[in-house]
C-alpha positions in Angstrom: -41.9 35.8 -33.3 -43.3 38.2 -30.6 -46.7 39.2 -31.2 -48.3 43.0 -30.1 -51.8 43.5 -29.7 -52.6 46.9 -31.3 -53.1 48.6 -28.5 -50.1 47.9 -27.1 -48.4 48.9 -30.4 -50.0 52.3 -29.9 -48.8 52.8 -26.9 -45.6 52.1 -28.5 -46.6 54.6 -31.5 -47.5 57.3 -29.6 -45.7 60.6 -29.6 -45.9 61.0 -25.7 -44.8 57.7 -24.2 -47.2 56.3 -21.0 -45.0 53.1 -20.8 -42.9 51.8 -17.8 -40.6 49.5 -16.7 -42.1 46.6 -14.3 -39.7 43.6 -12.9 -41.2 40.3 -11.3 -38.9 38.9 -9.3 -39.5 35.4 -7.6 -36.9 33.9 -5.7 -36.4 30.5 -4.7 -37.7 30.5 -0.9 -41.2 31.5 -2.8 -41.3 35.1 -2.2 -42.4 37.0 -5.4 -41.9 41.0 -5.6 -42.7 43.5 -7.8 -41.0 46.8 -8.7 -41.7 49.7 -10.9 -39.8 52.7 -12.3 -42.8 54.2 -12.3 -44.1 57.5 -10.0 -47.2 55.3 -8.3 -47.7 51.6 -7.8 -48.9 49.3 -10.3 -51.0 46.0 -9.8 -51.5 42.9 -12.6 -51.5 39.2 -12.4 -52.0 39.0 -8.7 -48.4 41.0 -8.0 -48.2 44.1 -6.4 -45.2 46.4 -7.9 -44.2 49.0 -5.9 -43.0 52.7 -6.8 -40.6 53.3 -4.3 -37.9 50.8 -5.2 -35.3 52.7 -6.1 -35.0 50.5 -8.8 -33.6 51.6 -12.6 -32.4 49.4 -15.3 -29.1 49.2 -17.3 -28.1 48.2 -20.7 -29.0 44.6 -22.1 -27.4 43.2 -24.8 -29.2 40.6 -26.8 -27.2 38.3 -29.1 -28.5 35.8 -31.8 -28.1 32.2 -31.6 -27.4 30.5 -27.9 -24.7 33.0 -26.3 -25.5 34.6 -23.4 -27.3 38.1 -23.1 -26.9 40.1 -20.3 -28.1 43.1 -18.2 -28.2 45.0 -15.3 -30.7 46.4 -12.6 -29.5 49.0 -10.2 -31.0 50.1 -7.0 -30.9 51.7 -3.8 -31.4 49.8 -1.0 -34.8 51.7 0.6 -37.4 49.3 -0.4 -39.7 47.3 2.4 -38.4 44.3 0.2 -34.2 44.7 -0.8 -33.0 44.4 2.4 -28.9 44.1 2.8 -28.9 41.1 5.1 -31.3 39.2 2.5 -29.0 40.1 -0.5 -25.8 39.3 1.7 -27.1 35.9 2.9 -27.6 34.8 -1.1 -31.7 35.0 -0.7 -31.6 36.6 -4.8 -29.3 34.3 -5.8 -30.4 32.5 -9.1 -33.8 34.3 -8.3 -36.4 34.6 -11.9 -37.2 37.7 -13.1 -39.3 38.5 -15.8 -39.3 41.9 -17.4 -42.3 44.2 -18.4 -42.8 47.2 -20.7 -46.1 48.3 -19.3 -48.8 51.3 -19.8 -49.2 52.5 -17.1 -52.4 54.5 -18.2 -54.0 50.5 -19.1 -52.1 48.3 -17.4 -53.9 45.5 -19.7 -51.5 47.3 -22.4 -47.8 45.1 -21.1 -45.2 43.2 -23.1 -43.3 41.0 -21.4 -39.8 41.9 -22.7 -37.6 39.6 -21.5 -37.1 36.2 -19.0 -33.6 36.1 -16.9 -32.3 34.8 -13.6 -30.1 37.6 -10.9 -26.5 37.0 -11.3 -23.9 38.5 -9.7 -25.1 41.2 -6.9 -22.8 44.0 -6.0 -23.5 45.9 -3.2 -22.4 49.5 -1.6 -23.5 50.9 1.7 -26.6 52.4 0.5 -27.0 50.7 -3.4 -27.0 47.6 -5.4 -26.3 46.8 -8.8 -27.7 42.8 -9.7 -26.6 41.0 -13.4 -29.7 39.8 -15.3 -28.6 36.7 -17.5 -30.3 35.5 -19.8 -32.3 32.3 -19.9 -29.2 31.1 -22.3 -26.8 30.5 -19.4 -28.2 27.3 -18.4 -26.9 25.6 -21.2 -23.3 26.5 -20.1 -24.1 24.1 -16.8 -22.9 21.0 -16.4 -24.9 18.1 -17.9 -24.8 14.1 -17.5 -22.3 11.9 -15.1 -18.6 12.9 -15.1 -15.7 10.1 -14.8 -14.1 10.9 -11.4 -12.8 9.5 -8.3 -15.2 11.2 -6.1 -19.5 10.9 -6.3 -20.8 13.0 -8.5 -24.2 13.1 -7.1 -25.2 16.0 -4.3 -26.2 14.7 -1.1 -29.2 14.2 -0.5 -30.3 14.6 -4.3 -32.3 12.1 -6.5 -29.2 9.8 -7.2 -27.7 9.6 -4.2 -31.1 8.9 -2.5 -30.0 10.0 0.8 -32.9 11.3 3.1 -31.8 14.2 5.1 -34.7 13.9 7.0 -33.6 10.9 8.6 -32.8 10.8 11.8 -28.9 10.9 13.1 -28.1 13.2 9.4 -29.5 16.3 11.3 -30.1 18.6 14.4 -30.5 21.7 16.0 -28.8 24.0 18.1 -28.4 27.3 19.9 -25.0 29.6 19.3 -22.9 30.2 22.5 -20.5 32.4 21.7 -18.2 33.5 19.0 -14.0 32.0 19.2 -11.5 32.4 16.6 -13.7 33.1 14.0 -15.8 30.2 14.8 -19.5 29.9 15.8 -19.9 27.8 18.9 -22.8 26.0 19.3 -24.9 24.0 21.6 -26.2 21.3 19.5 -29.1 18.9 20.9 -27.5 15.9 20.3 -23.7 14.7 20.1 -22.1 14.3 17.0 -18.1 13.3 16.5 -15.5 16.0 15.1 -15.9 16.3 11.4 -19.6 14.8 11.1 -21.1 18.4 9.5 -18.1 19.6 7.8 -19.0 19.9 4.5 -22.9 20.4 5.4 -24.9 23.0 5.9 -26.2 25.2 8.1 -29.8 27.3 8.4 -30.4 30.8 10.5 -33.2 30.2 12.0 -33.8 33.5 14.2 -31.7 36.4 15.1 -30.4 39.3 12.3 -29.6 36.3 10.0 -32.6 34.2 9.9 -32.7 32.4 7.0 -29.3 33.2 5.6 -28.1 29.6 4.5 -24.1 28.7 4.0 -21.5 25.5 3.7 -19.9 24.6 6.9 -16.3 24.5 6.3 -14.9 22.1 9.2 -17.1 21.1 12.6 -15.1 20.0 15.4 -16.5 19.0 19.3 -15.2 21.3 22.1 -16.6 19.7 25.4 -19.9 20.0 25.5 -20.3 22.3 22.4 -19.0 22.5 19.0 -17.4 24.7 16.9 -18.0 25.2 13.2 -15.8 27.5 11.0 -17.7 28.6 7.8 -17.0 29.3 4.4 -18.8 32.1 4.0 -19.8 35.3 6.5 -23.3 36.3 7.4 -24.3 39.9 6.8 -25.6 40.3 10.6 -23.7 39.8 13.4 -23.9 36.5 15.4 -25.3 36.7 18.9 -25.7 34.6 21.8 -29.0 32.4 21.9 -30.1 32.5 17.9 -31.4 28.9 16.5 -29.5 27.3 13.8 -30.1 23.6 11.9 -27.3 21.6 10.8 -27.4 19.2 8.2 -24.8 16.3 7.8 -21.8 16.8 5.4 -20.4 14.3 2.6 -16.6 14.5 1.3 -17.9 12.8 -1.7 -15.3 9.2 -1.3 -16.4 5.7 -1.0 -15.4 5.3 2.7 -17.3 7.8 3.6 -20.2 6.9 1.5 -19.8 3.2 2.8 -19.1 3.8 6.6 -21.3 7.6 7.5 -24.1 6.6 5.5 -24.3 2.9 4.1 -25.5 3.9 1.0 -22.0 2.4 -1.3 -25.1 1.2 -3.7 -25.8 4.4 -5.0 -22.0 6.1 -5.2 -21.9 7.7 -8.1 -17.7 7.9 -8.8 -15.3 5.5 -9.6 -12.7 4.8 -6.5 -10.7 2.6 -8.5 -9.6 4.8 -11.5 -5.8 4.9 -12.2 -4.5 8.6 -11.1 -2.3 10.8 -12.5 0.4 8.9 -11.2 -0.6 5.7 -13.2 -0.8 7.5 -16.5 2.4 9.2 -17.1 4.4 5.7 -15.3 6.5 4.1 -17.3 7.1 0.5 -17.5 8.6 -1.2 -14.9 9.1 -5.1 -13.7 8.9 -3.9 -10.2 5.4 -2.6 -11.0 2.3 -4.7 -10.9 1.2 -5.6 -14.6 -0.9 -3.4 -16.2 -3.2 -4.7 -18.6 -6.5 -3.2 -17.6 -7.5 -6.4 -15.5 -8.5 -6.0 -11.6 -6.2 -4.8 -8.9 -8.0 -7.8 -7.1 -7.4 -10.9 -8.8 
């Protein structure tokens, strides 16, 4: 149960309100901003939360028992801090933010009010509108290992072991030019067609700078290369900006085997009978099936 301090409940009790709407925000990258509804800025807790935000909040619905709540900010896009490219380039994606019912006559007098992560963001030319959800949604993600052809493990993460710092899984490299939809890059090293497709790659200067997105197929053309991605950045590409490229993984055995020799930690199961194998009937012609090895 939520406890009030009884000043704080007379704030609440009094016939001319003094409270205010404050919201914490800290995304991933480490930034951590603050934002008021209210007429001047307010400081607590080391966090500066500025007045002209152009922020306002929506309806939240709070339900009982583990389903997910849900709510709303909505803003207009004027703050030193919201910037379009930034919410664009997925910056507030899964960011925290905590909610605070604050008086802004003692700002010792605050309740936090509620804990949630940004959603989906929706943007206009000159507004936003971000989804609040509730801490509640993270039991809707995926837990535990899951029976399938392909690894199950994220490059690079704790099971597959994989350091992308290594050398030869990485690089750098400056865009060109734009062509057919495609960035192409000068990279400072040589890599064959196909080695990044499925990685990533970081902005590191220029209107996009550090916007982060999937690369959806990487292929050599003479001395540069060009890689398609699945995603588009908010700012425009230009000639000259600096971009990092980490390798891609298609998730099979071969690859794990032959790219990065690390078959000991595949996490799938390369062998398992498809679809095709399941509705078969019986047949003389076929191999016998009696759940023994395909290699004896």
């Amino acid at each position: 149960m939520r406890s009030i301090s009884s000043s704080m409940r007379e704030s609440l009790d009094a016939c001319a309100s003094t409270l205010c709407n404050c919201w914490r925000l800290a995304r991933k990258d480490g930034a951590i901003m603050g934002f008021t509804d209210h007429d001047r800025d307010l400081s607590f807790a080391g966090v500066a939360y500025r007045a002209a935000s152009g922020l306002s909040a929506g309806r939240i619905e709070a339900v009982v028992g583990l389903a997910v709540g849900s709510g709303e900010v909505v803003g207009a896009l004027k703050s030193d801090g919201l910037v379009e490219r930034d919410l664009a380039n997925g910056l507030y994606d899964g960011a925290a933010v905590e909610i605070w019912l604050v008086d802004w006559t003692n700002i010792d007098n605050r309740l936090l009010v509620d804990a949630a992560t940004i959603g989906e963001v929706t943007r206009s030319e000159f507004a936003f509108r971000a989804e609040l959800r509730s801490l509640a949604h993270l039991f809707d993600e995926t837990r535990g290992d899951s029976f399938q052809r392909g690894c199950s493990a994220d490059l690079g993460d704790g099971r597959c072991k994989i350091d992308l710092g290594a050398a030869g899984l990485h690089t750098t490299g400056v865009v060109v030019g734009m062509a057919r939809g495609a960035i192409v890059a000068n990279l400072a090293s040589e890599f064959g067609d196909g080695f990044f497709t499925g990685g990533t790659l970081t902005v590191t200067s220029g209107a996009n700078a550090g916007a982060k997105v999937a690369i959806r197929s990487h292929r050599r053309s003479g001395a540069n290369a060009d890689l398609a991605l699945w995603s588009q950045l908010a700012g425009a590409i230009a000639a000259g900006d600096a971009l990092a490229l980490v390798a891609g993984c298609d998730k099979t055995a071969a690859t794990c085997h032959g790219k990065f020799g690390n078959i000991v930690n595949f996490r799938g199961v390369p062998h398992m009978p498809g679809n095709d194998v399941v509705i078969s009937y019986p047949s003389s012609l076929a191999p016998t099936m009696d759940g023994g090895s395909y290699f004896r």
